[in-house]
C-alpha positions as a Python dict, from the first residue, in 0.01 Angstrom:
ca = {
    (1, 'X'): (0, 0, 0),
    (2, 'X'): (-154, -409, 35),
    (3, 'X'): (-491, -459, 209),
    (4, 'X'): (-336, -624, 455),
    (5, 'X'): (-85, -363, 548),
    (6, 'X'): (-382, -85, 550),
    (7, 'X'): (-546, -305, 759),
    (8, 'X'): (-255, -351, 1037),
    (9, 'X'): (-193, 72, 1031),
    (10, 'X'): (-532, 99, 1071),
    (11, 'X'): (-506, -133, 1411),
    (12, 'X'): (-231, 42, 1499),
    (13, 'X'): (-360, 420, 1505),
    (14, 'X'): (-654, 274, 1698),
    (15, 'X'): (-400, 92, 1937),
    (16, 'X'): (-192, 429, 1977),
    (17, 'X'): (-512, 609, 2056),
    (18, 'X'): (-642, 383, 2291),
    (19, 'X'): (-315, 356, 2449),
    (20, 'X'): (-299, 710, 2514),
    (21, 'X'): (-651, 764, 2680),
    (22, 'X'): (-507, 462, 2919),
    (23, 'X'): (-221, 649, 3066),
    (24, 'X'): (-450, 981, 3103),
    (25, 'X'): (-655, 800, 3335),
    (26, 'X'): (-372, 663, 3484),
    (27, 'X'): (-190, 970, 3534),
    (28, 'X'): (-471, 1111, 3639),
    (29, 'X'): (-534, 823, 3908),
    (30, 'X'): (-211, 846, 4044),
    (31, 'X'): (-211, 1218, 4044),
    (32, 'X'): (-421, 1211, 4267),
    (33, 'X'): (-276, 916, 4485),
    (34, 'X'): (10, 1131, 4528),
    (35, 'X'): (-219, 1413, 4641),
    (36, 'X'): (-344, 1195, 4923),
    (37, 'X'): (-16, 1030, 4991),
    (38, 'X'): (64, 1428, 5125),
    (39, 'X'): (-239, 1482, 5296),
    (40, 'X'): (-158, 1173, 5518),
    (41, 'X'): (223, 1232, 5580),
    (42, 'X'): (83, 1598, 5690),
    (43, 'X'): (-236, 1561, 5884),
    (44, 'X'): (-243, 1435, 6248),
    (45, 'X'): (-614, 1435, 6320),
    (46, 'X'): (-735, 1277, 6041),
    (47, 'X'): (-454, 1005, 5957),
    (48, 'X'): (-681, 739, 5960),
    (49, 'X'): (-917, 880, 5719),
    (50, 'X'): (-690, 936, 5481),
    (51, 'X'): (-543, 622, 5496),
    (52, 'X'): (-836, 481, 5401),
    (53, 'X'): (-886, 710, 5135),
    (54, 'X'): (-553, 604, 4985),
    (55, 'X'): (-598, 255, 5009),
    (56, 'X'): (-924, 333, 4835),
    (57, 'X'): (-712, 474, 4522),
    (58, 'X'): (-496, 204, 4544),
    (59, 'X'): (-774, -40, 4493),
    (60, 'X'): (-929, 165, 4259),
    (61, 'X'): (-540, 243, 4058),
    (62, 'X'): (-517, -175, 4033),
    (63, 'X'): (-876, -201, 3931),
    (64, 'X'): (-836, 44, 3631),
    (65, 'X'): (-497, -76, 3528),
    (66, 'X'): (-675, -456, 3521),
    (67, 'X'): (-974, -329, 3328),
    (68, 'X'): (-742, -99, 3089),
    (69, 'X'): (-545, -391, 3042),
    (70, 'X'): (-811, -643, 2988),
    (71, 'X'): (-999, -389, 2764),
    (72, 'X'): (-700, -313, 2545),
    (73, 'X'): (-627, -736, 2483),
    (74, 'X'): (-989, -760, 2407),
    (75, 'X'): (-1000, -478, 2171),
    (76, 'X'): (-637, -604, 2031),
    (77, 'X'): (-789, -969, 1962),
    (78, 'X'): (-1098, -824, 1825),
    (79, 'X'): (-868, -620, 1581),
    (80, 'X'): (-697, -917, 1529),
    (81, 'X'): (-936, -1141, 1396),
    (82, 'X'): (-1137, -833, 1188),
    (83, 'X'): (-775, -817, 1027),
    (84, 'X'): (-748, -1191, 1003),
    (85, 'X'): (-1153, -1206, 854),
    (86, 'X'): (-1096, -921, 599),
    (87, 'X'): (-804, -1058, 457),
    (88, 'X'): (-941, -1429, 433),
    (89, 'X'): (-1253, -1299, 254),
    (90, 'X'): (-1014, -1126, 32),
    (91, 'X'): (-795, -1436, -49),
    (92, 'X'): (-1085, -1653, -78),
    (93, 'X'): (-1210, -1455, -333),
    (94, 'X'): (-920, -1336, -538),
    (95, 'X'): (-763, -1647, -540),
    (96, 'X'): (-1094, -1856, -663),
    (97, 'X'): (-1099, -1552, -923),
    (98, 'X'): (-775, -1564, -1000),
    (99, 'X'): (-857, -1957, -1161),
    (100, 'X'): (-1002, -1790, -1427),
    (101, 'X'): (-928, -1747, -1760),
    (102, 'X'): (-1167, -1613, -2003),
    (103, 'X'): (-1345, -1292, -1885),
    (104, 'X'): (-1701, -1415, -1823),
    (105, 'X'): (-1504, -1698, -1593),
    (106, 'X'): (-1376, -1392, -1411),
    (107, 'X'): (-1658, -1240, -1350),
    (108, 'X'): (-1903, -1540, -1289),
    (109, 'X'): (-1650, -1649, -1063),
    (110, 'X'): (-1616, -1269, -837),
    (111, 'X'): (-1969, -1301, -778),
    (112, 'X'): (-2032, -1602, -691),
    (113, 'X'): (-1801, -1618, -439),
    (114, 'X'): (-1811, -1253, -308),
    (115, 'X'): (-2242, -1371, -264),
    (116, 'X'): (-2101, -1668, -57),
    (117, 'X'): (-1793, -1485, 162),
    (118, 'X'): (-2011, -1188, 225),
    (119, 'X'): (-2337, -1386, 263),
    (120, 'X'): (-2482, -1111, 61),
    (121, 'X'): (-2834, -1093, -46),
    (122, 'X'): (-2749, -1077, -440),
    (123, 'X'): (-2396, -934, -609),
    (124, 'X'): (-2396, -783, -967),
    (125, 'X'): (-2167, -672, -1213),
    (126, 'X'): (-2215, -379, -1455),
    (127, 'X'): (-1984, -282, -1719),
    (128, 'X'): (-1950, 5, -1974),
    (129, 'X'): (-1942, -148, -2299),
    (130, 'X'): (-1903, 11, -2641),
    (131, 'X'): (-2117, 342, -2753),
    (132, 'X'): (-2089, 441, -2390),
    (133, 'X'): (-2376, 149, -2245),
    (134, 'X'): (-2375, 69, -1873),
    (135, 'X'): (-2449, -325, -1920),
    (136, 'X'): (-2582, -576, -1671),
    (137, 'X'): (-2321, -894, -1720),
    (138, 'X'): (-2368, -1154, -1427),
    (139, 'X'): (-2471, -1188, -1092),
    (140, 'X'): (-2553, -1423, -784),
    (141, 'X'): (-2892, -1408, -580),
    (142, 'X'): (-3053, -1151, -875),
    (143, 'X'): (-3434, -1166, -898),
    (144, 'X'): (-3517, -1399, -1255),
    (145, 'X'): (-3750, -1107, -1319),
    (146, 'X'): (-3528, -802, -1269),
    (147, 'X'): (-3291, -1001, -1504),
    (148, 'X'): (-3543, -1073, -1781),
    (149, 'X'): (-3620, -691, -1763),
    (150, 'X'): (-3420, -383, -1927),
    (151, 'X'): (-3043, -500, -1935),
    (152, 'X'): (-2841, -180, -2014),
    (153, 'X'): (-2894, 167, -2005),
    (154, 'X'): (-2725, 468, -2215),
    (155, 'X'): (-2436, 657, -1986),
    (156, 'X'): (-2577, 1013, -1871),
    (157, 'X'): (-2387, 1339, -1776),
    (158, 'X'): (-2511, 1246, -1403),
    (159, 'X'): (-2436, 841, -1421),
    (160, 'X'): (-2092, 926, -1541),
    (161, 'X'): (-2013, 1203, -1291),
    (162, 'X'): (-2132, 960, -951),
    (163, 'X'): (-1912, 654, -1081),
    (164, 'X'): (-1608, 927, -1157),
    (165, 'X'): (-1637, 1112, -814),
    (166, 'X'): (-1680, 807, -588),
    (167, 'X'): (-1505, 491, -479),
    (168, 'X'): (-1807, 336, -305),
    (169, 'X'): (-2157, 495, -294),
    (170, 'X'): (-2356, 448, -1),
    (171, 'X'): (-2570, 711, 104),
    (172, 'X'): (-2943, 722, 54),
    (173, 'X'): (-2954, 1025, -239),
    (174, 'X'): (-2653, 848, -435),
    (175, 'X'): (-2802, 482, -391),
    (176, 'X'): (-3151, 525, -425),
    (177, 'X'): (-3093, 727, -754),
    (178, 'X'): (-2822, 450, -919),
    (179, 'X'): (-3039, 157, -825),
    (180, 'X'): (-3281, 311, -1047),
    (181, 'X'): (-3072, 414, -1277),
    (182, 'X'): (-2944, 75, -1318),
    (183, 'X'): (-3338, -42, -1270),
    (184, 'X'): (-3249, -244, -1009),
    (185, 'X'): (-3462, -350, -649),
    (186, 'X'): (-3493, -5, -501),
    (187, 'X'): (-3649, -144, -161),
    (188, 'X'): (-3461, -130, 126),
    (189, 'X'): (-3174, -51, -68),
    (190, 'X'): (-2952, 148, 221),
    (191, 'X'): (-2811, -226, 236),
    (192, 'X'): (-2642, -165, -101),
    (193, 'X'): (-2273, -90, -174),
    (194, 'X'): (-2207, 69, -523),
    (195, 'X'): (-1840, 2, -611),
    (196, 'X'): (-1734, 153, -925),
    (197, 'X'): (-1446, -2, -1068),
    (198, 'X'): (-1178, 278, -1177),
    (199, 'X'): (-869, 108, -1384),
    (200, 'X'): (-567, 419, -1483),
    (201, 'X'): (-834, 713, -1509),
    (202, 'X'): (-1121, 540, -1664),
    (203, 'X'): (-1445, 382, -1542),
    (204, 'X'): (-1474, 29, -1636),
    (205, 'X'): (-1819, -66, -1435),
    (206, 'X'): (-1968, -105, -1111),
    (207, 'X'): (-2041, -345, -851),
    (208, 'X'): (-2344, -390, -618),
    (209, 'X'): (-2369, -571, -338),
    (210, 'X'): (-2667, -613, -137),
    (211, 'X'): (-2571, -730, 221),
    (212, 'X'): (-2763, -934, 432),
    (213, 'X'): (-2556, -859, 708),
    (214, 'X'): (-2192, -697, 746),
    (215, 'X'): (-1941, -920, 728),
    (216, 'X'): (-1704, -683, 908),
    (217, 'X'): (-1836, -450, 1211),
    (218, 'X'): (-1593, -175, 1115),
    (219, 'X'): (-1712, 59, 854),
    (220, 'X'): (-1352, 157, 788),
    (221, 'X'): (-1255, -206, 770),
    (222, 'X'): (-1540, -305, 534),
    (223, 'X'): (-1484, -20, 289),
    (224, 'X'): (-1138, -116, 329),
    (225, 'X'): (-1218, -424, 195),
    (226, 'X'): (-1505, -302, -52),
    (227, 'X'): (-1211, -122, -220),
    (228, 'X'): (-970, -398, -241),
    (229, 'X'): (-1284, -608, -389),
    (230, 'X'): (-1294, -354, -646),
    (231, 'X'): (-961, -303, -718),
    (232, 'X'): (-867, -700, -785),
    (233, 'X'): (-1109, -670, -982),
    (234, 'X'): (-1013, -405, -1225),
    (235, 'X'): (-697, -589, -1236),
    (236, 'X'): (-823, -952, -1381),
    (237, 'X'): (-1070, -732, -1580),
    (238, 'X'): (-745, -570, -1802),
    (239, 'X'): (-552, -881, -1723),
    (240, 'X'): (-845, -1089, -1936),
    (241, 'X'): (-839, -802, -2204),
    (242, 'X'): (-510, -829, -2258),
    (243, 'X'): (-500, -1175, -2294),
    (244, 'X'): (-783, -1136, -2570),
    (245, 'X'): (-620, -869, -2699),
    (246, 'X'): (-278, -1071, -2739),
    (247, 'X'): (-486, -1387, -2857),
    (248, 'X'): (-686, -1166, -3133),
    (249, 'X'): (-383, -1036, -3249),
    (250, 'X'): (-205, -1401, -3246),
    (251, 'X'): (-521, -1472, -3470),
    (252, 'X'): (-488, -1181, -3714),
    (253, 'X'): (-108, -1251, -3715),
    (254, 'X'): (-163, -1600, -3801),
    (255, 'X'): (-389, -1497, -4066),
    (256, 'X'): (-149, -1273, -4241),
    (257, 'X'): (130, -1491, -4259),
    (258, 'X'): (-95, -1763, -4393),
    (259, 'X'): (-194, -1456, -4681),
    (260, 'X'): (127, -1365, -4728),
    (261, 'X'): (261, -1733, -4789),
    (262, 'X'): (-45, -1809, -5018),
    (263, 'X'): (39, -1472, -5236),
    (264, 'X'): (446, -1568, -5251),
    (265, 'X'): (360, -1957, -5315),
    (266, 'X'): (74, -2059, -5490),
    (267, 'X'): (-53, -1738, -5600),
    (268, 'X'): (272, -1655, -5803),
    (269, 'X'): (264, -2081, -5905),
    (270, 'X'): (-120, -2049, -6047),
    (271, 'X'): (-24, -1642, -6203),
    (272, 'X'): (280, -1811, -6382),
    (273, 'X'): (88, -2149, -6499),
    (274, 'X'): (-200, -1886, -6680),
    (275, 'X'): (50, -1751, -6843),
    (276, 'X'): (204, -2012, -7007),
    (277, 'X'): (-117, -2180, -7104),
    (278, 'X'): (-230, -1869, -7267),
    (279, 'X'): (74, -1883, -7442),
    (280, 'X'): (26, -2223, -7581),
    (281, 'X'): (-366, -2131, -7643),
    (282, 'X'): (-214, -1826, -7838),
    (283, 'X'): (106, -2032, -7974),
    (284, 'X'): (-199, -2330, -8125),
    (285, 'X'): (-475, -2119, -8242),
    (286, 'X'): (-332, -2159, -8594),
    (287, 'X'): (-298, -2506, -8637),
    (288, 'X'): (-441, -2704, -8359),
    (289, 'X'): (-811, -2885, -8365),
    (290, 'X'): (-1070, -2738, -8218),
    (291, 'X'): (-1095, -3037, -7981),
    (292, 'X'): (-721, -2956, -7815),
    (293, 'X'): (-821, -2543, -7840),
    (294, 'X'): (-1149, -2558, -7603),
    (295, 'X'): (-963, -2847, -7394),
    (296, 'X'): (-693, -2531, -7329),
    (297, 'X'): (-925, -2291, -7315),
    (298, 'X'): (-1091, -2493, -6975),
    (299, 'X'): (-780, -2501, -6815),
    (300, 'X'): (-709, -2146, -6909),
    (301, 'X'): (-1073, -2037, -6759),
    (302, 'X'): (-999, -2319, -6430),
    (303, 'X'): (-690, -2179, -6349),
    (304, 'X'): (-835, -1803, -6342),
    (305, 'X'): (-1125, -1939, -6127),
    (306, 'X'): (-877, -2109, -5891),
    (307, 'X'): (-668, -1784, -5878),
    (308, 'X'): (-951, -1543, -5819),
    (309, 'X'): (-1045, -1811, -5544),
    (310, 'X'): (-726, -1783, -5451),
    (311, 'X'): (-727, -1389, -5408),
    (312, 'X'): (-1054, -1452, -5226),
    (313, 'X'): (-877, -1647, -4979),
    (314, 'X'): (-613, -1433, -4883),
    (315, 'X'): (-868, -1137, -4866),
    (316, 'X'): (-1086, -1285, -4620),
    (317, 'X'): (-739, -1355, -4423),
    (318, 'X'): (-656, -998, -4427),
    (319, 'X'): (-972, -832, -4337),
    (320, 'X'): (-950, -586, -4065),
    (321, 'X'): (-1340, -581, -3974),
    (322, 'X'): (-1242, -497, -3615),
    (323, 'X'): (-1130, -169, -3683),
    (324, 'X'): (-1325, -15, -4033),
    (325, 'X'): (-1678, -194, -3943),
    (326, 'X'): (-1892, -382, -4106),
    (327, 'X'): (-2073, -138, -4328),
    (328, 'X'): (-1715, -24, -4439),
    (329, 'X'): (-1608, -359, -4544),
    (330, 'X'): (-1906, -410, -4735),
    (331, 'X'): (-1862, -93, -4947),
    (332, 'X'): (-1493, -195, -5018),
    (333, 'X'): (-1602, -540, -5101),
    (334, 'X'): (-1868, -392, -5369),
    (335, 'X'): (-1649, -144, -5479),
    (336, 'X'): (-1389, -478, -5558),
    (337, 'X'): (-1688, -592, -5732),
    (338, 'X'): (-1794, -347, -5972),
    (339, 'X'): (-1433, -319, -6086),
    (340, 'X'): (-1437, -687, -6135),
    (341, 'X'): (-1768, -707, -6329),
    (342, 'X'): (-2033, -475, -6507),
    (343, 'X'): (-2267, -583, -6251),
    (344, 'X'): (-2520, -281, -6121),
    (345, 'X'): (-2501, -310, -5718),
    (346, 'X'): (-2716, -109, -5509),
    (347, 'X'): (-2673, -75, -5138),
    (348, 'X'): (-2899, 93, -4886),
    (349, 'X'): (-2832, 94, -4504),
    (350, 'X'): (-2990, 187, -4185),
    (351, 'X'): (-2774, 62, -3975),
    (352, 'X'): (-2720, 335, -3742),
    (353, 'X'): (-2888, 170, -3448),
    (354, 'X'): (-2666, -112, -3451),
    (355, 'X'): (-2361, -154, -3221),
    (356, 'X'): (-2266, -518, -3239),
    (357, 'X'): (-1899, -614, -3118),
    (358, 'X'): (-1653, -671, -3379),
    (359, 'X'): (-1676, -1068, -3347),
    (360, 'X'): (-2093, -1056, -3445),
    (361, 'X'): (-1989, -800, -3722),
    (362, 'X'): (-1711, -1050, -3873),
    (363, 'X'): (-1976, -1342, -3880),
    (364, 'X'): (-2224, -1087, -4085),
    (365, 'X'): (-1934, -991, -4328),
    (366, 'X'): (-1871, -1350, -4407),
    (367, 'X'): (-2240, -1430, -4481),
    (368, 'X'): (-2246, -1139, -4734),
    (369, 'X'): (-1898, -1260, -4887),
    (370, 'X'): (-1981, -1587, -4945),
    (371, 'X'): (-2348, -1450, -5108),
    (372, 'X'): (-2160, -1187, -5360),
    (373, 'X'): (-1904, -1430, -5487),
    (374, 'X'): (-2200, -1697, -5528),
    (375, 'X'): (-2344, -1434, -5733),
    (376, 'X'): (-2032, -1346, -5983),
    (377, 'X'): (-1899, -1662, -6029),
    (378, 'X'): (-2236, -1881, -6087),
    (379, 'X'): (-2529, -1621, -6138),
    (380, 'X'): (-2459, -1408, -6420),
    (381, 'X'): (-2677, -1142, -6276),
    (382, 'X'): (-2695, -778, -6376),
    (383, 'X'): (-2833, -612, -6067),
    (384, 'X'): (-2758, -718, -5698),
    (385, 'X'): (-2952, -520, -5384),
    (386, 'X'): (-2802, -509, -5018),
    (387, 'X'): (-3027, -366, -4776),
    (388, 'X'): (-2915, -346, -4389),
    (389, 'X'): (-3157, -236, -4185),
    (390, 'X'): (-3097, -210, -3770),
    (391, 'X'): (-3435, -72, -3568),
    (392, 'X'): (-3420, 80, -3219),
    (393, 'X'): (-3463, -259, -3034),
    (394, 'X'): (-3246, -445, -3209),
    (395, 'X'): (-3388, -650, -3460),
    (396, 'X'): (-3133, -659, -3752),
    (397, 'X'): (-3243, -762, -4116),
    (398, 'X'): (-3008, -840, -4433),
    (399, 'X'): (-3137, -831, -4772),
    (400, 'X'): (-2900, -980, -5067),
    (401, 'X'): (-3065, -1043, -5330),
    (402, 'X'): (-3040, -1086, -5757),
    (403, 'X'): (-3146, -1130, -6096),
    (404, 'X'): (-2893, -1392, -6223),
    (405, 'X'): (-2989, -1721, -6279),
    (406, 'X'): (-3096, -1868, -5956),
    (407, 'X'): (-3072, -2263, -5850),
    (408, 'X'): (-3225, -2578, -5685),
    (409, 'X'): (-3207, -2518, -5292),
    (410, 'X'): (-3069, -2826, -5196),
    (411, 'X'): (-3268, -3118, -5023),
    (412, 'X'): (-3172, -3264, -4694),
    (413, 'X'): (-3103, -3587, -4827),
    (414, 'X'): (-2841, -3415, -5092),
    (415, 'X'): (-2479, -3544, -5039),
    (416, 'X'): (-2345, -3329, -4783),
    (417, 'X'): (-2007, -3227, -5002),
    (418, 'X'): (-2331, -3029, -5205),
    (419, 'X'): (-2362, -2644, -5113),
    (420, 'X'): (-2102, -2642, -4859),
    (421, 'X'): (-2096, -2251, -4818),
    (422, 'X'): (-2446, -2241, -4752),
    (423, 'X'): (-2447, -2439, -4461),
    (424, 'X'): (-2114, -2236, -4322),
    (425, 'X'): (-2381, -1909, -4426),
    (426, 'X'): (-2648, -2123, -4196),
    (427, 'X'): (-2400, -2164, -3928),
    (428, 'X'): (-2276, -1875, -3922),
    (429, 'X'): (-2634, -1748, -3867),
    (430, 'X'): (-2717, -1975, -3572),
    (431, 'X'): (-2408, -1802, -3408),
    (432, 'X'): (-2544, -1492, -3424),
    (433, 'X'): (-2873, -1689, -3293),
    (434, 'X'): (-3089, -1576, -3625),
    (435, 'X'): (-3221, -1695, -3906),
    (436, 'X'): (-3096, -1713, -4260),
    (437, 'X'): (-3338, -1794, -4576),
    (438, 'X'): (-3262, -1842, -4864),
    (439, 'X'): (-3503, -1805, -5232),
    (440, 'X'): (-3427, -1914, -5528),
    (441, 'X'): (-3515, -2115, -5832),
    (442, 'X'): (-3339, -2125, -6189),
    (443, 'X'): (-3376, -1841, -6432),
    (444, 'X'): (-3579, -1685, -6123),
    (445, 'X'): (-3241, -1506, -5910),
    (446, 'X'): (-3174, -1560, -5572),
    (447, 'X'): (-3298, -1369, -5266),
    (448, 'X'): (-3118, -1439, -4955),
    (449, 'X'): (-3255, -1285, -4598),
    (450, 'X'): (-3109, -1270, -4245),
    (451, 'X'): (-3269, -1190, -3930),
    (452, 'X'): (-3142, -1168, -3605),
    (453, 'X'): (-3213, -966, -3218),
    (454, 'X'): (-2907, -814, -3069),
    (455, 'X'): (-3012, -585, -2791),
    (456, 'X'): (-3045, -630, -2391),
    (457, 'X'): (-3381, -737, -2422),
    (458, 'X'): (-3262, -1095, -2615),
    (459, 'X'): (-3105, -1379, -2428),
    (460, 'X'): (-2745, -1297, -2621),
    (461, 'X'): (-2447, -1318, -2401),
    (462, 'X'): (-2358, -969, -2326),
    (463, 'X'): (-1984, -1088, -2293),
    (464, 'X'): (-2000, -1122, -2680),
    (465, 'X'): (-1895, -771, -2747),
    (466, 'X'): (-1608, -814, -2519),
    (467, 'X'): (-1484, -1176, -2628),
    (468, 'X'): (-1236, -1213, -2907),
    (469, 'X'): (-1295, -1250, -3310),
    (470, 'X'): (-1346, -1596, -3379),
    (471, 'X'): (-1468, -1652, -3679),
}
């Protein structure tokens, strides 16, 4: 059943009800006119006072039927336009949602037009994110100060069970505790609505609204409405992941056909053109000059760099980072390693603190590809150290570091075509809004660090874990 048509029922039963306590009165008025119509047709000494009488409840009968009748066209209009207010509050905002695309859109849009239609003190959106975290996302009207504070908190046993067992929380024990559960402005709060948002059995957030003043007089009508609110909104919420969803996997589609054409085409191409020139370098050895044999030989050992460059490529098209994690993909990247090389590679992790969203985790695996095949094709090193380290508040650090042969770092004023995967490494690192260094000198190894704050208390887009890989 629509808003609107809850809305009209809801008119209705009052209507009916007021309808019937009209003709009670009524009947009850003329009842008693017929009472007195007797009492004059049968009394001869006191005809003329109850004629008066009856006229009396004839005046009276015509009174009450005006007064019913003006009463009931009053409460009808009033009806009327609380219908006609809810559902233009509701359109307003829906539709101006509704213009939305990306999910933050969505949601920066609901509340800043549900502040304006309700002419609420301050809206606010709070959704659970991964690891079970009740986030603060956006909002209109919300205190600079309570924002710069504590952002997300961990779902309890209690949280979870008033968000389940309610559609909208207002009553001083339930409000009072979830505004400071969600650390929010606990003064005066018996203004606040708590709307948790409830999408096929699951609990996707909640939404607090701080009125000013009601926008509806009706409690029934304005919960009526509260509930719609919330329920448009769970829609666009899946509507958005879906979308990403759909896009992501038009991405990770894209990228395996792209793999799968490289490894049909050119891989098989550059596969069959080292064969034949190690053929000819095996077919010459006997009689050719040395000049010709070490001329073959570098375009033997340039066509296996171009093909392991190759394999590279459609690797990093086919990696599923979303769903094995970022500590997973490392491991199966060294593990490629050490069966590609005699190289010793140590890695040590703490990393259990850390839940970044799969498109932060991507940008991270990248960084450390780009640093391990530095090190096998160029540095010639015999021992390589990861370290991943994750503390309670956030602060990530990445260690790669070796004892190969090291290089210049290049100068700003080198020719831009120099180093190019270092500055993708240093963008990729101003993404995740850290810093990446990078130590080296010849004969001397490399050591390459990354540092980075991703927790509620940075100024990192919360809507990051719930955007799309794009990397």
């Amino acid at each position: 059943m629509s808003f609107s048509e809850r809305i009209y029922n809801e008119v209705k039963q009052m209507s009916i009800r007021h309808l019937f306590n009209c003709i009670s009165a009524l009947f009850i008025l003329l009842f008693t006119l017929i009472l007195s119509s007797l009492w004059l047709v049968n009394t001869e000494t006191n005809q003329m006072l109850a004629l008066t009488f009856q006229i009396i409840l004839i005046i009276i009968i015509f009174i009450s039927i005006s007064y019913i009748a003006l009463t009931n066209q009053k409460k009808q209009a009033e009806n009327s336009q609380q219908q006609h207010r809810a559902q233009q509050i509701l359109y307003n905002i829906t539709s101006a949602v509704n213009t939305g695309r990306a999910l933050k859109e969505i949601l920066n849009l609901f509340c800043k037009n549900t502040y304006e239609e309700l002419q609420a003190l301050n809206v606010s959106i709070w959704l659970i994110t991964e690891n079970d975290w009740l986030e603060y996302i956006t909002g209109s009207g919300i205190d600079p100060k309570i924002v710069s504070q504590q952002r997300r908190i961990k779902i309890t046993r209690e949280l979870a069970d008033t968000l389940i067992n309610n559609s909208i929380i207002h009553d001083n024990k339930h409000v009072t505790r979830l505004a400071e559960i969600l650390q929010c402005d606990v003064s005066d709060d018996n203004r606040s609505y708590y709307l948790p948002l409830h999408y096929n059995n699951r609990t996707l957030g909640v939404i607090r609204i701080k009125s000013s003043r009601l926008p509806l007089s009706h409690q029934n009508d304005l919960y009526e409405l509260f509930s719609a609110l919330a329920e448009q909104l769970c829609n666009s919420i899946e509507k958005a992941k879906q979308n990403q969803e759909s896009r992501r996997m038009i991405i990770m589609q894209e990228r395996s056909l792209i793999a799968n054409e490289l490894h049909d085409s050119l891989a098989q191409t550059l596969a069959s053109l080292r064969f034949q020139v190690r053929v000819l370098d095996e077919t010459l050895q006997p009689t050719a000059e040395y000049q010709s044999i070490q001329g073959i030989e570098q375009v033997e050992n340039s066509l296996d760099e171009a093909y392991s460059d190759l394999r590279e490529l459609i690797a990093h098209c086919r990696t599923p980072i979303d769903k094995q994690g970022l500590i997973q993909a490392v491991e199966k990247l060294i593990s490629r390693l050490r069966k590609d090389s005699s190289t010793h590679i140590l890695l040590q992790e703490e990393w259990d603190n850390s839940d970044l969203p799969p498109n932060l985790e991507m940008h991270i695996f990248r960084i450390v590809q780009e640093a391990m095949n530095n090190i096998r094709k160029h540095s010639n090193a015999k021992n390589i150290r990861l370290i991943f380290r994750c503390d309670e508040n956030g602060h990530h650090h990445i260690l790669i570091e070796n004892d190969g042969r090291g290089f210049e770092i290049p100068k700003e004023n080198d020719h831009p075509g120099k180093h190019v995967g270092l500055s993708i490494m240093n963008e990729r690192a101003n993404y995740l809004g850290g810093e990446l260094r990078v130590e080296s000198e010849p004969d001397e190894g490399t050591r390459i660090e990354l540092d980075f704050t991703y927790s509620s208390d940075t100024n990192n887009d919360p809507l990051q874990r719930l955007s799309e890989i794009s990397s």
